[in-house]
Every structure is written in structure tokens, then in C-alpha cells.
C-alpha positions as a LaTeX table, in Angstrom:
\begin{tabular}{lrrr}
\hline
Residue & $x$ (\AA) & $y$ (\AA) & $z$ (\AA) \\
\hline
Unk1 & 181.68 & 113.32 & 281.54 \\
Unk2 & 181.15 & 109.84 & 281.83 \\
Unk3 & 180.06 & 108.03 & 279.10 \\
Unk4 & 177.33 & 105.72 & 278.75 \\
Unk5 & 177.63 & 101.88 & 278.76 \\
Unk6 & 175.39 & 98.35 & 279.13 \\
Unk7 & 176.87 & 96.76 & 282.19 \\
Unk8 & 175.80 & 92.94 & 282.80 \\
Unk9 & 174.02 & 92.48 & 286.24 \\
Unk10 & 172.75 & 88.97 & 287.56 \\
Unk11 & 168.78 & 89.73 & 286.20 \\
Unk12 & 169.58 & 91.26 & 283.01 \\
Unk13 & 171.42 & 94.30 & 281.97 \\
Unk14 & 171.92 & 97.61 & 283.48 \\
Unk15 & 171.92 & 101.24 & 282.09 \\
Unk16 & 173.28 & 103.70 & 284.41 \\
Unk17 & 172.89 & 107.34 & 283.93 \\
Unk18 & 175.35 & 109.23 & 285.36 \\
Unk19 & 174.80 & 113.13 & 284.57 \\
Unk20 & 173.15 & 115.88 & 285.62 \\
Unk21 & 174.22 & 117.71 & 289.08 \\
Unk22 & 173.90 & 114.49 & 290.68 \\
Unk23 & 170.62 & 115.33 & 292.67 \\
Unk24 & 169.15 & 111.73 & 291.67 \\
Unk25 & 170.48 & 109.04 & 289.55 \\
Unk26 & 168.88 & 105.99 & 287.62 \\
Unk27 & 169.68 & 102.89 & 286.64 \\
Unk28 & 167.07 & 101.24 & 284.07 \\
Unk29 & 167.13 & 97.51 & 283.65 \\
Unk30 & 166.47 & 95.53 & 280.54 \\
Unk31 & 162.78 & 94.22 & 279.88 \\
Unk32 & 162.05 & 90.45 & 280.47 \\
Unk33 & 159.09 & 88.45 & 280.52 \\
Unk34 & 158.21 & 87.35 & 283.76 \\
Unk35 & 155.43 & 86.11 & 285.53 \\
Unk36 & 153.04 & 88.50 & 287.95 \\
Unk37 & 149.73 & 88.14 & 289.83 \\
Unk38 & 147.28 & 90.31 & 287.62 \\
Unk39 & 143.50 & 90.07 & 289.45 \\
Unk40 & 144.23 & 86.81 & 291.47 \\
Unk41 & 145.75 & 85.10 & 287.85 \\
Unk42 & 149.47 & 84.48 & 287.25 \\
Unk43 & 150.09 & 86.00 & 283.89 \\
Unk44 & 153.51 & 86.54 & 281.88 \\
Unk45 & 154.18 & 90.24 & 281.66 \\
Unk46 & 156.89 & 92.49 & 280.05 \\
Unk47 & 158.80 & 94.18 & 283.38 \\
Unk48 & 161.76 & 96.04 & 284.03 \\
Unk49 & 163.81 & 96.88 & 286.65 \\
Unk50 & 164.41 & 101.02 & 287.64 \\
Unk51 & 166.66 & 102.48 & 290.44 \\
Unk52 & 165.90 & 105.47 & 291.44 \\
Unk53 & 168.33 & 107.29 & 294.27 \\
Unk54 & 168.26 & 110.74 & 295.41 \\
Unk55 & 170.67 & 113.52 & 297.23 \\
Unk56 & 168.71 & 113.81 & 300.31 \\
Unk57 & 171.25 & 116.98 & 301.22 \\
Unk58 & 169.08 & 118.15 & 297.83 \\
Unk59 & 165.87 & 116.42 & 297.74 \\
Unk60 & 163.33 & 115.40 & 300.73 \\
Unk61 & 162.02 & 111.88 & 300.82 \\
Unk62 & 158.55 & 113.01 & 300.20 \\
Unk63 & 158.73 & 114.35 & 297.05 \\
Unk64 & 161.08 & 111.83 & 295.59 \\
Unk65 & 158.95 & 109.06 & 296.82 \\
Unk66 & 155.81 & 111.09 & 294.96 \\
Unk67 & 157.59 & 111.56 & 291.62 \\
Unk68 & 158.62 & 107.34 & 291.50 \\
Unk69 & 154.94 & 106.55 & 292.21 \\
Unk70 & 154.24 & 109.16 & 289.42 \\
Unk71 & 156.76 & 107.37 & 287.15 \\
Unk72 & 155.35 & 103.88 & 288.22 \\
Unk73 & 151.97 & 104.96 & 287.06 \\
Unk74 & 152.90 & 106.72 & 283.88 \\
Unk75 & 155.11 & 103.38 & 283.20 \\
Unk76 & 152.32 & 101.04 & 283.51 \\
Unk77 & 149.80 & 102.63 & 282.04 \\
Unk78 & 151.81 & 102.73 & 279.25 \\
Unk79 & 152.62 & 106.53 & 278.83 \\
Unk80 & 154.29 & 107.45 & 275.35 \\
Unk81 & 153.50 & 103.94 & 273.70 \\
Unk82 & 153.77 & 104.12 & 270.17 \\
Unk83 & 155.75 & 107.30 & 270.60 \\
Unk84 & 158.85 & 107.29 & 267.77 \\
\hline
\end{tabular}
């Protein structure tokens, strides 16, 4: 096994996961404050970067594509905040 490691990328820092039987794999970027158009107002907001990729040999499009809107949605509507 792999192990685990911060690797520098041009926008901030990278944590790949590499585990698992290798049906997906994520890489989660490191939060920065950047601006984004929030109802028609430029606003500075928290965001981070996620890859998602997926065995397609192991995983149709469709449900992949379901589960990262799922994640999206969770993500910003702030699912587990406040969770220790």
C-alpha cells in the first residue's frame, strides 16, 4: 500500500487517495478563499478543489455522475459541519 502524502500542485495542494480496489479515486484540494458569483454578487467564498475518476470497466457514467452531484450538494450545504 501506498502511503499517503501532500503533493504541491499550481492552485494549492493535493491529497490523493490511492486505496481501495481502484473502482474510483479522489484527489481533494486544499481550501482557499476565492471569489464566486452568489445571486448576481461577487462574494469571497471558502472552495476546494475534488477529482473524482472512475473505472468505467466497473462503474457506468450515470451513476458516477449522480453520486458527484450528490457529493456537490452534501458539500455545499455544508453536510457534517461541526462534526469532531
Amino acid at each position: 500500500m501506498r502511503s499517503h502524502r501532500l503533493v504541491k500542485a499550481a492552485s494549492g495542494y493535493v491529497l490523493p487517495y490511492i486505496g481501495g480496489p481502484k473502482a474510483s479515486s479522489f484527489a481533494i484540494g486544499s481550501v482557499a478563499r476565492k471569489p464566486v458569483v452568489v445571486r448576481d454578487a461577487i462574494e469571497i467564498r471558502e472552495m476546494v478543489n475534488v477529482t473524482a475518476a472512475f473505472n468505467h470497466d466497473l462503474i457506468d457514467g450515470a451513476p458516477a455522475a449522480r453520486f458527484v452531484n450528490e457529493l456537490r450538494r452534501l458539500v455545499e450545504a455544508g453536510f457534517g459541519e461541526g462534526m469532531e
